[in-house]
C-alpha positions in Angstrom: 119.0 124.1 110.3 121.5 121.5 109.8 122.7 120.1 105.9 123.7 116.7 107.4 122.0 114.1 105.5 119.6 111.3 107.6 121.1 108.1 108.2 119.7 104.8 106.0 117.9 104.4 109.6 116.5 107.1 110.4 114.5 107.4 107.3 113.6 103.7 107.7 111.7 104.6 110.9 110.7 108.2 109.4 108.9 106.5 106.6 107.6 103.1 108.8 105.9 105.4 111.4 104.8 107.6 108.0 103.6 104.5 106.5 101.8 103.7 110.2 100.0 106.8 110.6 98.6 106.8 107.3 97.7 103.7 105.5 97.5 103.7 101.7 94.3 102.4 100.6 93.7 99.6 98.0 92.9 101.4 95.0 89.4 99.5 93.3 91.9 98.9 90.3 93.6 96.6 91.6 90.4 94.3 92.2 91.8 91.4 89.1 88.7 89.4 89.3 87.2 92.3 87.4 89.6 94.0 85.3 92.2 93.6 83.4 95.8 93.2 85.1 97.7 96.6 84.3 101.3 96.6 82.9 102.0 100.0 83.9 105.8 100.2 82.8 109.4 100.2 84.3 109.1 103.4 86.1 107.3 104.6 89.4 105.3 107.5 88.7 103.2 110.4 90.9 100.1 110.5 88.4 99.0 106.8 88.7 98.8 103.3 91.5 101.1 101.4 90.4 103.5 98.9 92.5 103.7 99.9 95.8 107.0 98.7 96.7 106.9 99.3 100.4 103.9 97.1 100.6 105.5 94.8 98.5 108.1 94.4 101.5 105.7 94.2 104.5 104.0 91.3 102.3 106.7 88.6 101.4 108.7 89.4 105.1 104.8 88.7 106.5 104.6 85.8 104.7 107.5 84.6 106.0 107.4 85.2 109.3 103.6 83.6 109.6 106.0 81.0 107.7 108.5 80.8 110.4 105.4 81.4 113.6 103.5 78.1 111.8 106.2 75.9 111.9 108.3 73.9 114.8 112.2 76.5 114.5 113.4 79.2 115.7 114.8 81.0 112.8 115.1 80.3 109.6 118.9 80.4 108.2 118.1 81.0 104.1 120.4 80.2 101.1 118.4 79.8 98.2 118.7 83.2 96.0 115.0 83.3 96.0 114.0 82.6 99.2 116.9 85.4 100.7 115.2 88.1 98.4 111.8 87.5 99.6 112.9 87.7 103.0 115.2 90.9 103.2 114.4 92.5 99.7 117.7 92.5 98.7 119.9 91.4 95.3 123.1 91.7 93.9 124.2 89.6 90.1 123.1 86.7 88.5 126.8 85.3 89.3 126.5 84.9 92.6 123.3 83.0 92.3 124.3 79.6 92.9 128.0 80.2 94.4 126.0 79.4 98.5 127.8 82.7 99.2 124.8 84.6 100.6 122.7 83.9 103.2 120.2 85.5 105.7 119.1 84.5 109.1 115.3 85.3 110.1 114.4 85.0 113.5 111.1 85.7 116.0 111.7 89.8 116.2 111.4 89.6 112.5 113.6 91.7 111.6 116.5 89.6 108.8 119.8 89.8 108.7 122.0 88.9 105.6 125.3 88.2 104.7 126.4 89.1 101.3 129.1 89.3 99.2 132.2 91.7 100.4 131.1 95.5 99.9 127.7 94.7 98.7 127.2 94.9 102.2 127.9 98.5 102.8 125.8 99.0 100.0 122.8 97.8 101.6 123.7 99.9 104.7 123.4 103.2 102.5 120.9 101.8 99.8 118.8 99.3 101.8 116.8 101.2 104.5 114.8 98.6 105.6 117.5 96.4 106.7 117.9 97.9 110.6 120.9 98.9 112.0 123.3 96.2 112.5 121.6 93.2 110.5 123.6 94.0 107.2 126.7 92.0 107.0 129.9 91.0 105.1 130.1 86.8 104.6 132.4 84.0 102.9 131.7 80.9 103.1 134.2 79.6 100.3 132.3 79.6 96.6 130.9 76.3 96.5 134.5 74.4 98.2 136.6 76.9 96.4 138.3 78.1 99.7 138.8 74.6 101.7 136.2 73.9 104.8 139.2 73.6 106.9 140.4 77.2 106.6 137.2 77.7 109.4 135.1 80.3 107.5 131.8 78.2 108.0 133.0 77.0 111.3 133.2 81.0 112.3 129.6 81.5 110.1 128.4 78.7 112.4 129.5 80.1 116.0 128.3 83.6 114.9 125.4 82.7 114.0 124.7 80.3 117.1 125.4 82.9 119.2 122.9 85.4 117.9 120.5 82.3 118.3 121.4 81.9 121.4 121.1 85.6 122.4 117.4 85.2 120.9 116.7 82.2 123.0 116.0 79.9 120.5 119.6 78.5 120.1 117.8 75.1 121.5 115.2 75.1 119.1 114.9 73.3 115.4 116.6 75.5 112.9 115.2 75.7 109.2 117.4 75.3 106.1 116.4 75.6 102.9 119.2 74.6 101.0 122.8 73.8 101.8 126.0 72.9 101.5 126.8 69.7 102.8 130.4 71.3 105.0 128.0 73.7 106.3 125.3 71.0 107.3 127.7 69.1 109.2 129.5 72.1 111.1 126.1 73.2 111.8 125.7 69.6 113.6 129.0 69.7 115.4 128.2 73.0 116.8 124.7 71.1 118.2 122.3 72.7 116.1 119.6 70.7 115.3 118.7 71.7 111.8 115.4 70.7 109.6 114.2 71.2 106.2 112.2 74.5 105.8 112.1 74.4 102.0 108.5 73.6 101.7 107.4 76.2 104.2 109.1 79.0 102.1 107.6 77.4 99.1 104.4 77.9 100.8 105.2 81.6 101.8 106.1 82.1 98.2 102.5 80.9 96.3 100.1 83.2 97.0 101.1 86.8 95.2 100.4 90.0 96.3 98.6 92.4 93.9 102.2 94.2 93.4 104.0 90.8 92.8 101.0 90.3 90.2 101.2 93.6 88.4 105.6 92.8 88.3 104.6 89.4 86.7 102.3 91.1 84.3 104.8 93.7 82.9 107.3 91.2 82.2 105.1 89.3 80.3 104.7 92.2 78.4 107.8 92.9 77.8 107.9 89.5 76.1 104.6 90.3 74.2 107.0 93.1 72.5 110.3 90.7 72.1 107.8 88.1 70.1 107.1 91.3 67.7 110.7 91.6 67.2 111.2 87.8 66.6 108.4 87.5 64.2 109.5 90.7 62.3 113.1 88.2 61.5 112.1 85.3 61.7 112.9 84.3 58.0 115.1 81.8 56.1 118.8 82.1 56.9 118.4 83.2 60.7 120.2 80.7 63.3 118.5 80.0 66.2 121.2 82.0 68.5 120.7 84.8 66.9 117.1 84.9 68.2 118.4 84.2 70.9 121.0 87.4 70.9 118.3 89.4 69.7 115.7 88.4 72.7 118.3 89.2 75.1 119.2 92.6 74.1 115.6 93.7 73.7 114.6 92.8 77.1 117.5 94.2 78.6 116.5 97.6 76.6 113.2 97.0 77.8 114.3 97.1 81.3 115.0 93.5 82.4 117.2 92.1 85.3 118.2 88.8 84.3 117.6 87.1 81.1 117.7 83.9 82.5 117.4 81.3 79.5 116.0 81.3 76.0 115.1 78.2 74.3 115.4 78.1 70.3 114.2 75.8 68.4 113.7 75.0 65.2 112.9 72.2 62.4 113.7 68.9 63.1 114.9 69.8 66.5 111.4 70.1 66.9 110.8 66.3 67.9 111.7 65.5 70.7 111.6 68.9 72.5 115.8 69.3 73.5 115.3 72.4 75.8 118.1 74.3 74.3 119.5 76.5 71.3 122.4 76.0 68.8 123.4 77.6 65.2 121.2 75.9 63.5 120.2 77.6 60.3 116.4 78.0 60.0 114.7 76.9 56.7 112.1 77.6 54.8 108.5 75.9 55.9 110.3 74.8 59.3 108.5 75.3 62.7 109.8 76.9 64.7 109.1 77.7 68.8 110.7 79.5 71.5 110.8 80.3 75.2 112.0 83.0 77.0 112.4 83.4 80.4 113.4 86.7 82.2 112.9 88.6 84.7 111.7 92.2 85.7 112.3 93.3 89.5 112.8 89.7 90.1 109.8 88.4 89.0 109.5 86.2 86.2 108.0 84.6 82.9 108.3 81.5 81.3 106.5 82.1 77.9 106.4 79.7 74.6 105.1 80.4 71.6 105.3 78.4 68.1 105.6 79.3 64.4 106.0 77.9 61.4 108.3 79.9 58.7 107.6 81.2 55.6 104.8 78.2 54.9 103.2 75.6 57.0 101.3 72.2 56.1 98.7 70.7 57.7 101.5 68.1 60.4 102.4 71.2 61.8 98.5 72.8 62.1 96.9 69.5 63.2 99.3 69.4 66.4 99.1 72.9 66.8 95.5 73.1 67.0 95.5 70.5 69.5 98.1 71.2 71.6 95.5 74.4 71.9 92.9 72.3 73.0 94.9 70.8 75.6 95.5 74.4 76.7 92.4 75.6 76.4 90.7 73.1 78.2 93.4 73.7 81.1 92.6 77.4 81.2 89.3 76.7 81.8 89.3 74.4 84.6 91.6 76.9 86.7 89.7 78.2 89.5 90.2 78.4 93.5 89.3 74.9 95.1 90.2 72.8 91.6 92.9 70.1 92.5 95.9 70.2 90.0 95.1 66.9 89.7 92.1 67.8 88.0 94.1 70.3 85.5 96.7 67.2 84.6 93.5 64.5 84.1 93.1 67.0 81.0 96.2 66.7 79.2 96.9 63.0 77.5 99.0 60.4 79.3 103.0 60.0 78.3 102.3 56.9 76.1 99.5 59.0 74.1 102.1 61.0 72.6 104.8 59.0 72.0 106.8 58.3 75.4 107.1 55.3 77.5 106.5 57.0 81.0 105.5 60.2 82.2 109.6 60.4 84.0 110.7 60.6 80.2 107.3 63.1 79.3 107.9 65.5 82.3 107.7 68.9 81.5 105.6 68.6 78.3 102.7 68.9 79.6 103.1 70.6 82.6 102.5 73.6 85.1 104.1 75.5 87.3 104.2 78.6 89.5 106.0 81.6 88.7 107.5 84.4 91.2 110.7 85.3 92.0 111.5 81.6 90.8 111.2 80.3 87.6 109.4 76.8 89.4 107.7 77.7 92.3 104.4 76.1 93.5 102.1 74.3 91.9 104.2 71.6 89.9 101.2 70.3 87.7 102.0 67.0 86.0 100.7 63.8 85.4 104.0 62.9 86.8 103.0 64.3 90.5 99.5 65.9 90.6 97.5 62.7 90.2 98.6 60.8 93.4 99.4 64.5 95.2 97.5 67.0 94.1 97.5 70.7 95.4 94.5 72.5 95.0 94.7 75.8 93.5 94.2 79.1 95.6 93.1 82.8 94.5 96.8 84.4 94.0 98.3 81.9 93.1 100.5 82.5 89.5 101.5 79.9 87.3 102.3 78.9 83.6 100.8 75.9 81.7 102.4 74.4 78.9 101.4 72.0 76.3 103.5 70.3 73.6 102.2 68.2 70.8 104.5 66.3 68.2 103.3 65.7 64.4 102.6 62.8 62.5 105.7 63.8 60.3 107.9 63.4 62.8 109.7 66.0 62.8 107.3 69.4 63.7 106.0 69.6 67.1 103.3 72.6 68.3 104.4 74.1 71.7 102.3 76.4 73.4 102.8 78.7 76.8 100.3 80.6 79.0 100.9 82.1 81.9 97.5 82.7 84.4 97.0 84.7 87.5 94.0 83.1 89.8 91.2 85.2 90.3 88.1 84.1 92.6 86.8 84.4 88.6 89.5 82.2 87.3 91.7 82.1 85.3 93.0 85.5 83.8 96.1 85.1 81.1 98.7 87.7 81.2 101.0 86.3 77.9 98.8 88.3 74.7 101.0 87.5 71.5 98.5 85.4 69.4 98.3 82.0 69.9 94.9 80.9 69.4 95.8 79.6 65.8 99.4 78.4 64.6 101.2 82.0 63.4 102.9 81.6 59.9 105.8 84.0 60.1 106.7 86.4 57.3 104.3 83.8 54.3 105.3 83.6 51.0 
């Protein structure tokens, strides 16, 4: 009997071949079209299915690599944050997230490898099993120009990375990029690689969720369901809208939350026009007041609005509320596999209906979009987009809708924000603090 510990490897092919031999079965829970979509908590547990996330793996790198087999390349070099931890399941901070530092190469034996940042690489040797032998790598690039093209570390990337094409024999084919650094593009080109946008095709991968990517979705959403408690519980004269924001923050990361990407407060006159953003404003008695927050929870996450007037309301701020509910409504309910998004956007008024000269200047009011391990994945619905290129709408799909009405008093403005899963039913929502009728916070 030996006490030496088995390498990351070994118990990578121990628990594949485990996994092989015998199959875990789909439990008849996780059938969404008829029942409700669980939010089972942060932690893995031996009493009860919850996310599986072994299977989790096999799914996004099988999406990609029918992703990769469908198109025209060879491999697929990947720099977008998103697109790197779908592929090889891997993540390391926020901060890195748009410094073009990391990247991963996925090629026909589908089996990734990545370059990450310094020892975050040995850390997916000993943490990462799944990542063979090999295939985990140190890489510098130069943080976005910070360390000058000409000292040669993309020229080095480059030949490295030709080579093992090369090795694969598909050095002559297309190579996919997502997205890129415009050095790195053109040493790519010098080197004779002939590269191509694979952006869309990863896009594509990305769409259609996975019941484990759907139950992830679900319990951040819930999460938020708790964080509009807290908000609602404070939400009196004298708060600033940063501290809303500070609070929201720390009660997601208590809640177990991985990045609290962005929280939009705001209040009063802010109101109208929408500004996307917080400040110190002080909020007043009988302003509205709305907020989004968008985090995420094992990567996956929620973009979820909800509106309130303070202390009192009038009937501005209920007549735009209860109609930017019927827009929503009436969006819910077209949501079904085979509807075009074009057909979701007809349903929502038109920029100059509202007060805008153009639907450029309206964009994002009313509006859709998928949610996964990006905050704007696939479909974009808009009256912007979806009525000359519509997308139709597929069973797995996850997105949020959002409507926004302003008030005849110019200054209030309802905003509402549901998130749906796509069941061969419909439409099921997964974002539960009220919002059917316009919530008066803490009334007189």
């Amino acid at each position: 009997m030996t006490d030496t510990l088995p390498t990351a490897q070994a118990v990578a092919v121990e628990t594949n071949a485990s996994r092989e031999a015998a199959p875990a079965p789909l439990i008849p829970a996780l059938d969404f079209a008829n029942r409700q979509i669980p939010a089972h908590g942060t932690m893995a547990v031996d009493f009860e299915a919850r996310v599986d996330f072994h299977r989790l793996r096999d799914y996004r790198l099988n999406r990609a690599m029918d992703a990769l087999n469908q198109s025209e390349c060879g491999a697929f070099l990947l720099f977008d944050f998103y697109n790197i931890r779908y592929v090889t399941q891997t993540w390391i901070g926020g901060a890195l997230g748009d410094k073009m530092s990391r990247y991963a190469l996925l090629m026909p034996d589908g089996k990734p490898h990545i370059w990450d940042f310094g020892s975050a690489a040995k850390h997916h040797r000993l943490f990462a099993p799944w990542l063979h032998e090999g295939h985990s790598h140190a890489g510098m690039l130069g943080l976005r120009g910070a360390i000058h093209p000409e000292v040669g570390l993309m020229k080095e990337a480059v030949t490295h990375i030709k080579n093992m094409l090369t090795d694969a024999g598909v050095v002559n084919d297309p190579i996919g990029v997502d997205i890129i650094e415009p050095a790195f593009l053109f040493e790519m080109q010098a080197q004779g690689l002939d590269v191509r946008d694979i952006q869309q095709d990863m896009l594509g991968a990305r769409s259609i969720k996975n019941v484990d990517e759907i139950m992830l979705l679900s319990q951040a959403a819930a999460m938020v369901d708790g964080v509009y408690q807290n908000i609602v519980d404070v939400l009196k004269p004298g708060i600033r809208e940063n501290e809303i924001v500070a609070l929201a923050a720390k009660r997601l990361y208590e809640l177990g939350s991985d990045q609290v990407e962005a929280i939009n407060s705001v209040s009063g006159e802010r109101c109208n026009p929408h500004p996307h953003n917080f400040t110190d404003k002080i909020i007043r008695p009988g302003d509205q007041a709305f907020f989004d927050i968008i985090h995420s929870f094992n990567g996956y996450r929620t973009c979820y609005y909800r509106t309130f007037s303070v202390g009192s309301s009038n009937h501005f701020q209920h007549d735009a509320y209860t109609k930017a509910r019927e827009w929503m409504d009436a969006a819910i309910d077209k949501v079904a596999p085979g509807v075009g998004t074009d057909e979701v956007a007809a349903l929502w008024p038109k920029a100059t209906e509202f007060g805008f000269p153009n639907e450029m200047e309206a964009f994002g009011l009313q509006f859709g979009h998928g949610l996964g391990l990006g905050l704007h994945e696939r479909p974009i619905i808009s009256r912007l987009n979806s009525m000359s290129n519509p997308v139709e709408i597929q069973e797995g799909m996850v997105f949020a809708l959002e409507t926004y009405c302003p008030a005849p008093d110019g200054i209030s403005a309802a905003r509402i924000e549901e998130e749906v899963v796509v069941t061969k039913n419909g439409a099921q929502v997964l974002t539960r603090f009220p919002a059917q009728e316009l919530f008066v916070a803490n009334p007189y």
